[in-house]
N, C-alpha and C positions, 0 to 999 in steps of 0.2 A: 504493500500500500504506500509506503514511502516515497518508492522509487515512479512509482504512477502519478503521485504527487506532483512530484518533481518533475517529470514529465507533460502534465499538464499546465503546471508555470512554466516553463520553459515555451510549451505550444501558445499560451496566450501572449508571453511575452514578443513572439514571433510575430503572430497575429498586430498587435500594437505599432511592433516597427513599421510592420509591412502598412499599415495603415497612416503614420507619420510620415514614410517614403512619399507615399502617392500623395497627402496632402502638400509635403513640398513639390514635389514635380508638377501640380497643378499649379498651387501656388507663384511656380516661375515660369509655366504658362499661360495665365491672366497676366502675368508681368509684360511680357514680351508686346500684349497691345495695349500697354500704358503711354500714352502720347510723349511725357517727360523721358521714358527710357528713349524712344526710340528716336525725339532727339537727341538725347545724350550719344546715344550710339558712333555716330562717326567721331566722336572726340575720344572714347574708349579705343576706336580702331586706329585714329592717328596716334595716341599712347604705344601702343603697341608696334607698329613699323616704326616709331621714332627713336624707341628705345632699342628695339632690332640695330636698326640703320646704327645706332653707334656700338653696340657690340660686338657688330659684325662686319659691319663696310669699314666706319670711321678706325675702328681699332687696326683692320689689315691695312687697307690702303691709304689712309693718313700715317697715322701712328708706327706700323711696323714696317713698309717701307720706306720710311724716312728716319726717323729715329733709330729702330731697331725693338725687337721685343723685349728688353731689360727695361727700358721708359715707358712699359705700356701701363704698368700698375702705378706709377704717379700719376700720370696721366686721368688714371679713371679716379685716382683717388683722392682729384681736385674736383672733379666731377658730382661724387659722393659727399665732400665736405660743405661746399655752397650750395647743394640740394637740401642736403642737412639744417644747413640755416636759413634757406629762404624758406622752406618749408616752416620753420619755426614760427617766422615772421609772419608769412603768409595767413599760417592761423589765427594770430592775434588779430591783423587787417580787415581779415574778411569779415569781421564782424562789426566795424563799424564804416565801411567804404562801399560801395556800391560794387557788383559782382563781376556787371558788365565790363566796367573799367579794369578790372584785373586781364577781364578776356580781352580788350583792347590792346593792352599793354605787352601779356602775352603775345599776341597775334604778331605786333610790331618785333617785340623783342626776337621770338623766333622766325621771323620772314629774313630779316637779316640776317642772320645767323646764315640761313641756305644760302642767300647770296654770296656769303663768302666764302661758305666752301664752295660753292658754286666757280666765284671764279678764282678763289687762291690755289696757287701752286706750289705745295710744301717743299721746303728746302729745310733740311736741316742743321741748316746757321742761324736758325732764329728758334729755335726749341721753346721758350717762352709762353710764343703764340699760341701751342699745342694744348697747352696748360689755363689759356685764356677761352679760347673756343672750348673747350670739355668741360669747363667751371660754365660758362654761361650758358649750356644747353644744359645745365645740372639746375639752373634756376628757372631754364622754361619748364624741364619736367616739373619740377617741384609747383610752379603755376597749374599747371592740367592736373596734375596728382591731387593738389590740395582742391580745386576746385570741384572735380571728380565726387572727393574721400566729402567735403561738407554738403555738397547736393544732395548725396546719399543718405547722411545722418539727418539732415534737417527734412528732406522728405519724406521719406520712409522709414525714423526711428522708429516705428513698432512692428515692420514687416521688413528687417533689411536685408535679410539671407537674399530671398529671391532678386532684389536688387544689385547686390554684388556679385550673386551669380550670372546674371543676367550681364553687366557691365565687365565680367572678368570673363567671360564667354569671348565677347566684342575683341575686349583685347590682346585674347591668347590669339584668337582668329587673325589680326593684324599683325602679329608677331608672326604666326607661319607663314603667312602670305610676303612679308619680308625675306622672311630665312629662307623661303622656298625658292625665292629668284634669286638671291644672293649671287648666283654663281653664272648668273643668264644675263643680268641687266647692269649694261654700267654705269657708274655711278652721275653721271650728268643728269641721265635718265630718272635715277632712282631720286635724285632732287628736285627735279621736278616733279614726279607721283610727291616727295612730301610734299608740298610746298599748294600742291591740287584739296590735298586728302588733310591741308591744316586750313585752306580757304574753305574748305565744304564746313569741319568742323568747327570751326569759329563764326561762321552763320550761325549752323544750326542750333550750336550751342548758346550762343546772343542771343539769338530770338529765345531761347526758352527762358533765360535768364532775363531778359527785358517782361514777357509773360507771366513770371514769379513773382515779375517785384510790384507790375503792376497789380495780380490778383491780391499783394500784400498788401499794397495801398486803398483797396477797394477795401478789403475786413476790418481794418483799419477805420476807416470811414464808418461802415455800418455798426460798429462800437459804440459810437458817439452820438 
C-alpha cells in the first residue's frame, strides 16, 4: 500500500506539471498576438545579429587580423566594462527621461558606429581605436538591452515568463541568422543588413514607445 501510495503522488504530480506545461505554452501563445510584442520584435532581432556581428565578424576581421588574437580579450573587455556602466546609468535615467529619447539617441549613436566600420580601414598602428569602437557599441547594447529588460518588467510584471520567452525566441533567431551567413556574406554587406534591421527596429520600437507614453498620459488624465 505504501509503494501505491507513492505511486499515485508521483502520477498526480505528473499530471500537475503536464498541466502547468500547456498553460505556459498557451500562455506564450496569446503572447505572440500581443501588439506590444510584436513590435518589440525586430528590436529583439537586431539585439541579436548585432551582438553576432561582433562576436563573430568584428572579432575575426577587425580584431584578429589586425591586431592579432592575444588583443582580442581586451578588446571585448572594454566592450563589457562600458556596457556594464551604461547599463547602470541607463537604469537610473529611464525613469525619469522620456523612453523615446533614449531610442533616439541610440538610433544616432549606433548608425554611426556602422559608418565607421563601414568605411574605416584597420591598420594596426593605431590599436587604441579598436578599444574605442568595442567600448561604444558596449553602450549601444546596453541602450536596446536596458530598454528591452524595463518594457518587459513594466509591462508584463505579473505574466513575464511568456514575455521573455517570446523576446528571447526573437533574438536567439537573429543571432542564427547572423552566425548562419557568417561565412557567405561580407562584411560591407552585413552592415548594411545592420544598419536596414536597426532602421526597421527603431520605428517600430518608437512608435510603440510614443503609444505607451501617450496611453500613460491619457490614465493619467482620467484620475483627475
Amino acid at each position: 500500500m505504501i509503494w501505491l501510495d507513492g505511486i499515485r503522488l508521483a502520477d498526480y504530480q505528473d499530471d500537475l506539471g503536464g498541466i502547468e506545461a500547456l498553460a505556459t505554452v498557451k500562455a506564450i501563445k496569446d503572447h505572440f498576438r500581443d501588439s506590444r510584442l510584436q513590435m518589440a520584435a525586430p528590436l529583439a532581432i537586431f539585439i541579436g545579429i548585432e551582438q553576432a556581428f561582433m562576436y563573430a565578424d568584428f572579432s575575426k576581421s577587425y580584431v584578429m587580423c589586425t591586431l592579432g588574437i592575444h588583443r582580442l580579450n581586451y578588446v571585448f573587455l572594454a566592450m563589457g566594462l562600458l556596457q556594464s556602466v551604461a547599463a547602470c546609468t541607463l537604469s537610473m535615467l529611464l525613469r525619469t527621461i522620456r523612453r523615446y529619447y533614449v531610442v533616439a539617441v541610440g538610433f544616432i549613436f549606433h548608425g554611426c558606429l556602422l559608418m565607421v566600420l563601414f568605411l574605416w580601414k584597420p591598420i594596426d598602428d593605431d590599436p587604441a581605436l579598436f578599444y574605442v569602437i568595442s567600448a561604444s557599441w558596449g553602450v549601444c547594447n546596453a541602450i536596446w538591452e536596458m530598454l528591452m529588460f524595463s518594457l518587459l518588467t513594466n509591462q508584463y510584471s505579473d505574466n513575464w515568463e511568456s514575455a521573455f520567452a517570446i523576446t528571447s525566441f526573437f533574438r536567439f533567431m537573429g543571432s542564427s541568422l547572423s552566425f548562419l551567413f557568417h561565412g557567405f556574406v561580407c562584411n560591407s554587406l552585413k552592415l548594411y543588413t545592420l544598419g536596414m534591421f536597426l532602421l526597421v527596429a527603431v520605428v517600430s520600437f518608437g512608435w510603440l514607445e510614443v503609444k505607451l507614453e501617450n496611453n500613460k498620459k491619457i490614465k493619467n488624465i482620467s484620475r483627475l
